[in-house]
C-alpha atoms as a printed R data frame, in Angstrom:
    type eleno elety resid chain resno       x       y       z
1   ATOM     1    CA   UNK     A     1  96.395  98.070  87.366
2   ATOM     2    CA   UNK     A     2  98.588  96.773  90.104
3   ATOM     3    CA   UNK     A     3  98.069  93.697  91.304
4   ATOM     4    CA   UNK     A     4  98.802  92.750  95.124
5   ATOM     5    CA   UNK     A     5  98.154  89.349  97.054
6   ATOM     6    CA   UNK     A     6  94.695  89.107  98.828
7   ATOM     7    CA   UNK     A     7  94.563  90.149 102.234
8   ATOM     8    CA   UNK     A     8  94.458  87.171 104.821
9   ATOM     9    CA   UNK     A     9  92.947  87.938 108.671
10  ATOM    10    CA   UNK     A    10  95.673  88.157 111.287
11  ATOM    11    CA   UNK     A    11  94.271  85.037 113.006
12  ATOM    12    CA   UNK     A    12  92.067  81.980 111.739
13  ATOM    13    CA   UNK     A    13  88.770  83.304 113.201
14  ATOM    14    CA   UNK     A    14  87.001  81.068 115.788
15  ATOM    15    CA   UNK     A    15  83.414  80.765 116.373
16  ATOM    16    CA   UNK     A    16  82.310  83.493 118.936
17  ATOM    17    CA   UNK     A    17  80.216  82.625 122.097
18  ATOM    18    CA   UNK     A    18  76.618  81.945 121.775
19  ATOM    19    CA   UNK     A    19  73.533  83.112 124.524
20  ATOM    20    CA   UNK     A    20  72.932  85.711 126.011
21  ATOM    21    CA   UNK     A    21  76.889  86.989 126.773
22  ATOM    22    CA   UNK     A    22  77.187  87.161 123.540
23  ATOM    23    CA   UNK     A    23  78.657  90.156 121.760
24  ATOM    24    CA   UNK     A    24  75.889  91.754 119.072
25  ATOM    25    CA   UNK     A    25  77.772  92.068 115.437
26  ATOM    26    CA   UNK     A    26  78.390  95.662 114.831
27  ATOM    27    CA   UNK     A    27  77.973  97.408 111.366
28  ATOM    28    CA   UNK     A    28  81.949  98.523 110.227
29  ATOM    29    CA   UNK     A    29  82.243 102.046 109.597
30  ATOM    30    CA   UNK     A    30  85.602 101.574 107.028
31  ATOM    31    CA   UNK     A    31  85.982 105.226 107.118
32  ATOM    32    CA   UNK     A    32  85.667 106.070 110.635
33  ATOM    33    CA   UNK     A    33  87.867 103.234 111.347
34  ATOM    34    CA   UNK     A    34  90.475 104.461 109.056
35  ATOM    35    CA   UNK     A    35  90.360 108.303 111.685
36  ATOM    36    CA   UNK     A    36  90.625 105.931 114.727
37  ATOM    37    CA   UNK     A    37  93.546 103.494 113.619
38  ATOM    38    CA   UNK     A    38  97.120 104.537 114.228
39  ATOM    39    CA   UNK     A    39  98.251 104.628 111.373
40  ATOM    40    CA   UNK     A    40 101.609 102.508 111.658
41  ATOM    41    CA   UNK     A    41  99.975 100.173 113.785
42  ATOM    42    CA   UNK     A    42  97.114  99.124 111.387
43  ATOM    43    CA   UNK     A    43  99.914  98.734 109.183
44  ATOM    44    CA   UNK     A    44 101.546  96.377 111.110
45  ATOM    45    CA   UNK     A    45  98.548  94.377 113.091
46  ATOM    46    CA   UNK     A    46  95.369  94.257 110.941
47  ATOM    47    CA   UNK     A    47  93.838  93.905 107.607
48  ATOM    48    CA   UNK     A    48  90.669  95.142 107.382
49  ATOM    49    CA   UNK     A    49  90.046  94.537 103.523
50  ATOM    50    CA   UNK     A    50  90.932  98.362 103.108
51  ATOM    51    CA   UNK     A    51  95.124  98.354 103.650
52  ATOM    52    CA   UNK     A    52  97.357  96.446 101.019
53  ATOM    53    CA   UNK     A    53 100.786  95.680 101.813
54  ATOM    54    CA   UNK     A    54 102.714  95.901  98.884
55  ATOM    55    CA   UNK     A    55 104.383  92.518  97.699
56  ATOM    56    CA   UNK     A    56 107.995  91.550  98.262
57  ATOM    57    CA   UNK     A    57 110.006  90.488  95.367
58  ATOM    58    CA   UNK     A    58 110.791  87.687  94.418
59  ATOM    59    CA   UNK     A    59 114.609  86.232  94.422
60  ATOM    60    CA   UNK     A    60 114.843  87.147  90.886
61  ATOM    61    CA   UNK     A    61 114.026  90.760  91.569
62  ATOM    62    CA   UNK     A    62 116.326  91.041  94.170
63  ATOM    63    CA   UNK     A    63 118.921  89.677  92.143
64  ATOM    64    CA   UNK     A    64 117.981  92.733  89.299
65  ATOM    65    CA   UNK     A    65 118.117  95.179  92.093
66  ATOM    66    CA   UNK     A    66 121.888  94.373  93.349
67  ATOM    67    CA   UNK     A    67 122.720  94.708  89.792
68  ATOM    68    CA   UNK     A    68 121.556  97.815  88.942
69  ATOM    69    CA   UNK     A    69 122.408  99.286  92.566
70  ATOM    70    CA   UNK     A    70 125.862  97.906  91.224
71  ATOM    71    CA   UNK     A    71 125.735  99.766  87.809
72  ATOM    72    CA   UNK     A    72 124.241 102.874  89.588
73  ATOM    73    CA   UNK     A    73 127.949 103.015  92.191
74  ATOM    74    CA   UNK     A    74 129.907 102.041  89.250
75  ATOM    75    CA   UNK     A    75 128.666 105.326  87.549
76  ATOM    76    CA   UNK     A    76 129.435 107.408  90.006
77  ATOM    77    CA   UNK     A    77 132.986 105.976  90.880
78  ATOM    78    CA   UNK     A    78 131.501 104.657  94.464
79  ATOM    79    CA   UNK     A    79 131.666 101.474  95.711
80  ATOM    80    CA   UNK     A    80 129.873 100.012  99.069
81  ATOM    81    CA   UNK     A    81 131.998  99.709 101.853
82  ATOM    82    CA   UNK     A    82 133.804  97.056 103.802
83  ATOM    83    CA   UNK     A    83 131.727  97.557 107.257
84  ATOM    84    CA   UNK     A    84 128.687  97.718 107.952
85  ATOM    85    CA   UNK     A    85 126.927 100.345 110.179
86  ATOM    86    CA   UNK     A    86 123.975 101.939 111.738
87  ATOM    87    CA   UNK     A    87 121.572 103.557 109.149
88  ATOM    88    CA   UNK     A    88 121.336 106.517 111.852
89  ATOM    89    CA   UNK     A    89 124.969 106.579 112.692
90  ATOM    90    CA   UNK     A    90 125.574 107.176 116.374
91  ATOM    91    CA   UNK     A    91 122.722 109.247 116.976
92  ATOM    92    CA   UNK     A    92 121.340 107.777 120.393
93  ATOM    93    CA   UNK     A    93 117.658 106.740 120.083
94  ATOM    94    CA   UNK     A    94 115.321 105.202 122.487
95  ATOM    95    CA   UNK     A    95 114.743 101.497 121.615
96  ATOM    96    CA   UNK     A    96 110.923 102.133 120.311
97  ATOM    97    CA   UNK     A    97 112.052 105.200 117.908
98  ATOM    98    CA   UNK     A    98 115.111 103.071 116.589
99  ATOM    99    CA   UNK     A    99 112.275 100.281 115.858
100 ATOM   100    CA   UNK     A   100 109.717 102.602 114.155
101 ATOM   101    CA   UNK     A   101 112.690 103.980 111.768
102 ATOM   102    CA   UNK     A   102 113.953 100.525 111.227
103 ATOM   103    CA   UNK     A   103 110.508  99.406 109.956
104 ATOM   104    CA   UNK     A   104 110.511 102.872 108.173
105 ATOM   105    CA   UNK     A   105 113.656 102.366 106.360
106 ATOM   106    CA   UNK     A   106 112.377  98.776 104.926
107 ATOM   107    CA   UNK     A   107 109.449 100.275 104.063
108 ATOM   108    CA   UNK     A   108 111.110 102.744 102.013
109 ATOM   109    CA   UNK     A   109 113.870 100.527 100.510
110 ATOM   110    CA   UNK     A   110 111.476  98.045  99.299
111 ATOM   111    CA   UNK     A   111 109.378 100.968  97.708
112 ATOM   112    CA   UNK     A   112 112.327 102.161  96.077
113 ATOM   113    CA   UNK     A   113 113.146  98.755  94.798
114 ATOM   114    CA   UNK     A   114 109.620  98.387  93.087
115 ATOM   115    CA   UNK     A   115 109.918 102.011  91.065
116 ATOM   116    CA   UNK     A   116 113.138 101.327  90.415
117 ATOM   117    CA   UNK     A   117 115.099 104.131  91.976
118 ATOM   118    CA   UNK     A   118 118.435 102.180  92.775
119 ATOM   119    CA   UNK     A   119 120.143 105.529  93.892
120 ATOM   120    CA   UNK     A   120 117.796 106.029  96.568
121 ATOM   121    CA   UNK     A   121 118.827 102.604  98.030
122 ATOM   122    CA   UNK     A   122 122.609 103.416  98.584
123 ATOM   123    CA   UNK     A   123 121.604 105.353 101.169
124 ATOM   124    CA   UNK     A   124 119.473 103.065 102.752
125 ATOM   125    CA   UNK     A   125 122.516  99.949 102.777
126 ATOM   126    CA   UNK     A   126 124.237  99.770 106.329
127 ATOM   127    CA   UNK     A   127 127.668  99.445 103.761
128 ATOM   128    CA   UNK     A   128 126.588 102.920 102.342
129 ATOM   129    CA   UNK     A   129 130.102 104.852 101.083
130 ATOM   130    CA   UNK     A   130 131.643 106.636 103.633
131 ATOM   131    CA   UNK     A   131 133.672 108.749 101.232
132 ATOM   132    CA   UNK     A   132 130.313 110.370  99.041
133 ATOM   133    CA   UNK     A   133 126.755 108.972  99.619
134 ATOM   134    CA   UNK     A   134 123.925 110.300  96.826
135 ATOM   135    CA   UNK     A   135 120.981 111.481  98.810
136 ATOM   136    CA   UNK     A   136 117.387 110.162  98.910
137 ATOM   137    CA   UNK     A   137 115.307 111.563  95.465
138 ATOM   138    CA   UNK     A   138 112.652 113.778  97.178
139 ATOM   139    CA   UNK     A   139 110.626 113.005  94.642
140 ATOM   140    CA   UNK     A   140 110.024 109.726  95.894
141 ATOM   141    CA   UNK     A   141 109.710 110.236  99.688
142 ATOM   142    CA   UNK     A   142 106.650 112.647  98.060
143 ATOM   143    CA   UNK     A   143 105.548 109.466  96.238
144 ATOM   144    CA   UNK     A   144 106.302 107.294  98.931
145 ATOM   145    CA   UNK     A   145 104.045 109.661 101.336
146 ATOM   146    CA   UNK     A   146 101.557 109.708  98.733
147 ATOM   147    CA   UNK     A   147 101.502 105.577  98.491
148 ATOM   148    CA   UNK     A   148 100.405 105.464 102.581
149 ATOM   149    CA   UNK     A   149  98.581 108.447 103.054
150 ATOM   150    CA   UNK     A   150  96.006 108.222  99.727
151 ATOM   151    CA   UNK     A   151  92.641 106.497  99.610
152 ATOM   152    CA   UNK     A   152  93.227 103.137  98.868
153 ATOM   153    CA   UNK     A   153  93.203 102.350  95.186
154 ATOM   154    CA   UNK     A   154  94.355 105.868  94.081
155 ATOM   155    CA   UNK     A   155  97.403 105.851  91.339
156 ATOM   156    CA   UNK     A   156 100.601 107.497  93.096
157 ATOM   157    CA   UNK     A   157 101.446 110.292  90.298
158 ATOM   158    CA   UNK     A   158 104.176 112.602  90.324
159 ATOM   159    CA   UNK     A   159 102.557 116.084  89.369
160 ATOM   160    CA   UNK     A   160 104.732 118.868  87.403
161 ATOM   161    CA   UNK     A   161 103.907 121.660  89.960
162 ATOM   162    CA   UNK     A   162 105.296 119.192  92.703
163 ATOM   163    CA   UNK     A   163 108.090 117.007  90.948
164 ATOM   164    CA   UNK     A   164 111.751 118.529  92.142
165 ATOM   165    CA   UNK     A   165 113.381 116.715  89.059
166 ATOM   166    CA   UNK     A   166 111.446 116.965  85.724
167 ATOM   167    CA   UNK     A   167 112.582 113.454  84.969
168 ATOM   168    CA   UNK     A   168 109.601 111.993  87.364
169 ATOM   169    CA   UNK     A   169 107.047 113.820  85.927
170 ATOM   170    CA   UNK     A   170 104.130 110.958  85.740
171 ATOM   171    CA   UNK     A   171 102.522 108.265  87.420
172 ATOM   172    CA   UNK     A   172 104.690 105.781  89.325
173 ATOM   173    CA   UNK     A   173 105.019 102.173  87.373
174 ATOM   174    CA   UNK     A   174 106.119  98.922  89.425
175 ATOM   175    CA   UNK     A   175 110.061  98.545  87.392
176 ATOM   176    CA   UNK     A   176 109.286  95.140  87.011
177 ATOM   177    CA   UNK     A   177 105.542  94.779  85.862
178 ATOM   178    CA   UNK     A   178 104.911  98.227  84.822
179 ATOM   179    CA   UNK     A   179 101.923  98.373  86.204
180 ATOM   180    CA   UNK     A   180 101.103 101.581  88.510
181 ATOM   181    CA   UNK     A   181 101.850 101.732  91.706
182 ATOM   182    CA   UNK     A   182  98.679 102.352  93.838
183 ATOM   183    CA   UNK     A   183  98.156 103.778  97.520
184 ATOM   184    CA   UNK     A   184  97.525 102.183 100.762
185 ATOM   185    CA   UNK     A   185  95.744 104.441 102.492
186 ATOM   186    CA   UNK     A   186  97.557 102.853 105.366
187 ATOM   187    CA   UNK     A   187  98.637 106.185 107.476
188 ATOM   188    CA   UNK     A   188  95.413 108.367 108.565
189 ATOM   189    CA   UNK     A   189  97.949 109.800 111.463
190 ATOM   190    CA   UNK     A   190 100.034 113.008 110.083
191 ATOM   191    CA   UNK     A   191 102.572 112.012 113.179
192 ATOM   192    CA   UNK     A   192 103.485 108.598 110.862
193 ATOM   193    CA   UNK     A   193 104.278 111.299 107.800
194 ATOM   194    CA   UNK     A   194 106.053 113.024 110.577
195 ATOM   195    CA   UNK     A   195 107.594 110.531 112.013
196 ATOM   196    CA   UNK     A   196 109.216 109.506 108.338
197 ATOM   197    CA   UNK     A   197 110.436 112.864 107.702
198 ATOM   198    CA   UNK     A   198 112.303 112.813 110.898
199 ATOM   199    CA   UNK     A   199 113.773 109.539 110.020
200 ATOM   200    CA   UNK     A   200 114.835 110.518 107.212
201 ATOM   201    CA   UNK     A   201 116.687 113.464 108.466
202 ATOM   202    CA   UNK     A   202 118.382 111.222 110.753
203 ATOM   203    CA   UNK     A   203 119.566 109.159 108.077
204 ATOM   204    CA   UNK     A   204 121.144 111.939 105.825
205 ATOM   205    CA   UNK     A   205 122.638 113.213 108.653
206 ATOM   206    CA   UNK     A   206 124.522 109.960 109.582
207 ATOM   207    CA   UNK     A   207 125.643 110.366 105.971
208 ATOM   208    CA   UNK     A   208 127.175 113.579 105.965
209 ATOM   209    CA   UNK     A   209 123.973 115.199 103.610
210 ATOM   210    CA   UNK     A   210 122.270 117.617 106.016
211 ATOM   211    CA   UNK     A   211 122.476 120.229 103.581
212 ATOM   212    CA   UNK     A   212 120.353 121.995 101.420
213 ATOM   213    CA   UNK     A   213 118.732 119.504  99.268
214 ATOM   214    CA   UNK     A   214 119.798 119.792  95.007
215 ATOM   215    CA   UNK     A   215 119.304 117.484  92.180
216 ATOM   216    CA   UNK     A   216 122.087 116.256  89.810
217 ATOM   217    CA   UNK     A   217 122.219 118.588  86.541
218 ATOM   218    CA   UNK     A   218 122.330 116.915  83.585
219 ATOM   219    CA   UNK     A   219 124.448 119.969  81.959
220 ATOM   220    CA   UNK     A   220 126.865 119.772  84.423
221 ATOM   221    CA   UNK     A   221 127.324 115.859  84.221
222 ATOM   222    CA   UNK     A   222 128.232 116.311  80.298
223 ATOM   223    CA   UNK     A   223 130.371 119.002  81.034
224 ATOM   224    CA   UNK     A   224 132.531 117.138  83.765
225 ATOM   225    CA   UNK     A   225 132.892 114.397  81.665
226 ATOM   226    CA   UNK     A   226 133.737 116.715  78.863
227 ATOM   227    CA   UNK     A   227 136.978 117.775  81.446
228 ATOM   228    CA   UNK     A   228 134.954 121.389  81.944
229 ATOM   229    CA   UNK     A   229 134.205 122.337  85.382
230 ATOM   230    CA   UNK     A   230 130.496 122.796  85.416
231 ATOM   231    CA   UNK     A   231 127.937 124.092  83.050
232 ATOM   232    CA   UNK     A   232 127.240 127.666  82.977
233 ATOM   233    CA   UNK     A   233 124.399 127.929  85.398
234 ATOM   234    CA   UNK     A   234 126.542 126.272  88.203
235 ATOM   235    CA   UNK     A   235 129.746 127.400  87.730
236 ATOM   236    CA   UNK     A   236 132.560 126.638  90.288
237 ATOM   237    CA   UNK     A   237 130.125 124.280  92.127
238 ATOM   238    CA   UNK     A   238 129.365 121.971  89.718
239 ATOM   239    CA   UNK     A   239 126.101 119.584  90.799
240 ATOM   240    CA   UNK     A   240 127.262 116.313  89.552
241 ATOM   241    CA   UNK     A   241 125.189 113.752  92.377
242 ATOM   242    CA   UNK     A   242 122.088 114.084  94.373
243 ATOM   243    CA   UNK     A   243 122.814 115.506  97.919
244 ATOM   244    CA   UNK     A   244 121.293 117.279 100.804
245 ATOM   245    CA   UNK     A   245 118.829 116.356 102.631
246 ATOM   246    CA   UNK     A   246 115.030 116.189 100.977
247 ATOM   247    CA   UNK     A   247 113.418 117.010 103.867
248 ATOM   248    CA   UNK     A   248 114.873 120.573 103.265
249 ATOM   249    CA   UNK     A   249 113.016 120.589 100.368
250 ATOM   250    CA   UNK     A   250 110.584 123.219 100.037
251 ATOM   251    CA   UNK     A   251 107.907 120.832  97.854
252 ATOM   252    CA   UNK     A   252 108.363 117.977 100.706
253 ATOM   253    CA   UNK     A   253 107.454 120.962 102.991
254 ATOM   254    CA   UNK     A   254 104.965 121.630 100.708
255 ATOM   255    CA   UNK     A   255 103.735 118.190 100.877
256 ATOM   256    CA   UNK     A   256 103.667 117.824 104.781
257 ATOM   257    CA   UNK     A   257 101.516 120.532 105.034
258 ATOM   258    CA   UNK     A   258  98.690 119.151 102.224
259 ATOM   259    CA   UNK     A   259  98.891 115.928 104.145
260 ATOM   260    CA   UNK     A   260  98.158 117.675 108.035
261 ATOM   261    CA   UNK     A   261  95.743 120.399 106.286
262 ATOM   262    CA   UNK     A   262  94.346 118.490 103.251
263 ATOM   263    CA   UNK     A   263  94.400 114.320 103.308
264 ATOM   264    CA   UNK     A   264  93.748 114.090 106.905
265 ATOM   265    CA   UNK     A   265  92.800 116.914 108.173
266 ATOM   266    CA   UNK     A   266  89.685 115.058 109.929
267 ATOM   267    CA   UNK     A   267  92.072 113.139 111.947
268 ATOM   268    CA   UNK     A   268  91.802 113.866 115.645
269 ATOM   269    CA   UNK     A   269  93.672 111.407 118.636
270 ATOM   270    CA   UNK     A   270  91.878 109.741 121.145
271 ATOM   271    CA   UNK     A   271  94.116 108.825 123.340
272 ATOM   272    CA   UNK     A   272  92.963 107.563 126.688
273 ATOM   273    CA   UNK     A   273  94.765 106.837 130.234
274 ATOM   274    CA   UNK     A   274  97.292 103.771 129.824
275 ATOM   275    CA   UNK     A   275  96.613 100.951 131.843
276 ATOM   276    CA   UNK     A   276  98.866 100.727 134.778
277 ATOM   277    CA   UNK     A   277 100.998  97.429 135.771
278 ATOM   278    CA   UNK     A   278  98.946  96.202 138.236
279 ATOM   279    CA   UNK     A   279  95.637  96.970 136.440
280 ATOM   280    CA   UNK     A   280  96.841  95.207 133.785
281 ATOM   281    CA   UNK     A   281  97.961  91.904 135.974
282 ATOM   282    CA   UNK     A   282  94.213  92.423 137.694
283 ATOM   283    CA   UNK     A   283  92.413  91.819 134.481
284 ATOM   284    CA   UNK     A   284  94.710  89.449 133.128
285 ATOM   285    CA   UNK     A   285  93.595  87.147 136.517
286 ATOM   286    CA   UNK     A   286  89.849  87.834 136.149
287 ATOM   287    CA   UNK     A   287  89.763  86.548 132.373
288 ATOM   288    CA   UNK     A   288  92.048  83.809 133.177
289 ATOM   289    CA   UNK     A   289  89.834  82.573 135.215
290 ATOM   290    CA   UNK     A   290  86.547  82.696 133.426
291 ATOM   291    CA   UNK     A   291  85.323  81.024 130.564
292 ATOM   292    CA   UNK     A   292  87.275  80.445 126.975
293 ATOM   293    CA   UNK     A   293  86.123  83.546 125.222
294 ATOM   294    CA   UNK     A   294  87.403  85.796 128.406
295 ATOM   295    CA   UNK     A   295  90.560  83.728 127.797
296 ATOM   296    CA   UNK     A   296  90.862  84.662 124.130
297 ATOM   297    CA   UNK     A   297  90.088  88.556 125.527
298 ATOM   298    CA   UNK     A   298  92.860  88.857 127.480
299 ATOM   299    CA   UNK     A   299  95.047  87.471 124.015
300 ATOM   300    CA   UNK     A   300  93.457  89.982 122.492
301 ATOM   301    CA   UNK     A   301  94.924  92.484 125.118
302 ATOM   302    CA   UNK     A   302  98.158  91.307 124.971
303 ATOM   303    CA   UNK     A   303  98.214  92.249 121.461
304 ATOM   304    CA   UNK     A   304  96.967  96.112 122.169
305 ATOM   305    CA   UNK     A   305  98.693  96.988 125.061
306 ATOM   306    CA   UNK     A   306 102.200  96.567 123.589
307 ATOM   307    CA   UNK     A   307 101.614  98.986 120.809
308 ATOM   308    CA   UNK     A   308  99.952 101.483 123.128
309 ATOM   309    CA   UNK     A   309  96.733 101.130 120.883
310 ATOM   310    CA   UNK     A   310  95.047 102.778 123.689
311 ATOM   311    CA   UNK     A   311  92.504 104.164 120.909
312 ATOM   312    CA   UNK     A   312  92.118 100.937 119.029
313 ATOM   313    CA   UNK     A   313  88.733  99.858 118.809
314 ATOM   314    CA   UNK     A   314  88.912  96.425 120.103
315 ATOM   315    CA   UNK     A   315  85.954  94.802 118.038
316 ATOM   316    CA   UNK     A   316  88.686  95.736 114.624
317 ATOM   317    CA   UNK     A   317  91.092  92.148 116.644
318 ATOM   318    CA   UNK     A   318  87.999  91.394 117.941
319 ATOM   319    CA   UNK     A   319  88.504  88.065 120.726
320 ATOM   320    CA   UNK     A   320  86.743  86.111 118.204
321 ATOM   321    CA   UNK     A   321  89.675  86.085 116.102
322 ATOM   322    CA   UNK     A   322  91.832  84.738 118.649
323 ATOM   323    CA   UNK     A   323  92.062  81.094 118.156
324 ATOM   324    CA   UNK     A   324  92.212  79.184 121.655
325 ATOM   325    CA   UNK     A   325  95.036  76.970 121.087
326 ATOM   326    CA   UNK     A   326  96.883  80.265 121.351
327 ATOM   327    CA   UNK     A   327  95.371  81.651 124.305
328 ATOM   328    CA   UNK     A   328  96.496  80.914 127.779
329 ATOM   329    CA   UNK     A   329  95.182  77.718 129.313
């Protein structure tokens, strides 16, 4: 199996407060937590011994993946432009959205970098070619929304009845190890799957490949090279790269709707009133001026507010895990 790196607390923890203020330990509830959480935030913020991020590669790696990336543009006569751009083109975004997809996109390219799909990650380099750019494999956004939306631990597997190209029939292996890949669980919100698709869209669209989504066919590859046109099932439209868009897809619809009905179909939001400004500045005064543990509270808010966590149980970054040379003094 997969190995990944142990998880380490967000903070060194801190002894909590002793007496009769003290806060009574509370028995975890892993999967009730995992409803509650939003899903890209527990992703980001938390560990909770549950969620795995997958490991980086090394220098090595990284040096494997240019090379192959290389010999995958050298095969289809592309080459990476001069320039660098926008992944989303000049689509206008508000500054959180162009975050989220940002964190989305190196989510993605370092997933695609561990299976080993090097055309996936042309499309996901700012120098992407501007004349042709090979779409995303749908077959991998599927595994890569299988990786963050399964229970923990679970092997990501391509099935037949869902695979759009034959050739990824089978579980997902790290390239490197060849170990396989395992999920997350990370996402328990079917807005993050949501969220993914749309940036997704957005990228194929600032790469000219809004169209219906269609693999490369093998036939037709042999029979260009071969100085034919196409095979005979495509004829006059030969389908020599990967283009479209996979969202279009009709199995990544497919999959959407298993992940909203199916995988977490117990989620339900719990959003409550924001605080306002001065509410905030308000409570911010009154645990400044109390004791050390109020102090490391209102670190702890700091940390919630920002990602509108207004759901977050606050016992998961509970106070105590605040250490007090970071809190205000």
């Amino acid at each position: 199996m997969a190995t990944f790196p142990a998880p380490s607390p967000l903070l060194p923890r801190t002894l909590p407060p002793t007496g009769s203020g003290a806060l009574r330990p509370r028995r975890r509830n892993l999967r009730q937590e995992r409803r509650s959480f939003g899903a890209s935030a527990v992703d980001e913020l938390v560990d909770n011994g549950v969620q795995q991020r997958m490991r980086p590669l090394t220098t090595s790696q990284e040096d494997v993946v240019r090379q192959r990336v290389g010999e995958a543009l050298a095969r289809m006569g592309l080459r990476f432009s001069a320039h660098g751009g926008q992944l989303t083109g000049n689509r206008v975004l508000k500054q959180n959205s162009h975050k989220q997809y940002k964190q989305l996109y190196r989510q993605l390219a370092l997933f695609c970098k561990r299976i080993g799909d090097f055309e996936s990650l042309i499309i996901l380099d700012e120098r992407a070619p501007t004349e042709f750019c090979p779409s995303m494999s749908a077959d991998t956004l599927m595994a890569f929304i299988d990786f963050k939306v399964l229970p923990p631990g679970t092997p990501v597997v391509v099935h037949r009845d869902d695979a759009v190209s034959s050739h990824r029939v089978g579980p997902v292996l790290d390239y490197f190890s060849r170990q396989p890949i395992l999920a997350t669980g990370a996402w328990n919100d079917p807005n993050s799957c949501n969220q993914l698709l749309s940036a997704v869209s957005d990228l194929h669209v600032a790469r000219h490949q809004s169209g219906q989504y269609s693999e490369p066919c093998p036939a037709c590859i042999v029979a260009y090279r071969d100085n034919n046109v196409s095979c005979n099932f495509h004829a006059g439209v030969p389908r020599l790269w990967r283009s479209g868009c996979p969202r279009s897809h009709q199995n990544v619809k497919n999959r959407y709707r298993r992940v909203t009905q199916i995988d977490l179909v117990d989620y339900t939001a719990q959003g409550d009133s924001p605080l306002m400004p001065h509410e905030l500045i308000a409570i911010r005064k009154a645990l400044l001026s109390a004791d050390r543990y109020c102090r490391s509270c209102i670190e702890s808010l700091s940390v919630l507010v920002p990602r509108s966590l207004q759901s977050f149980p606050l016992y998961a970054v509970r106070p105590s895990r605040m250490p007090y040379g970071l809190s205000w003094s």
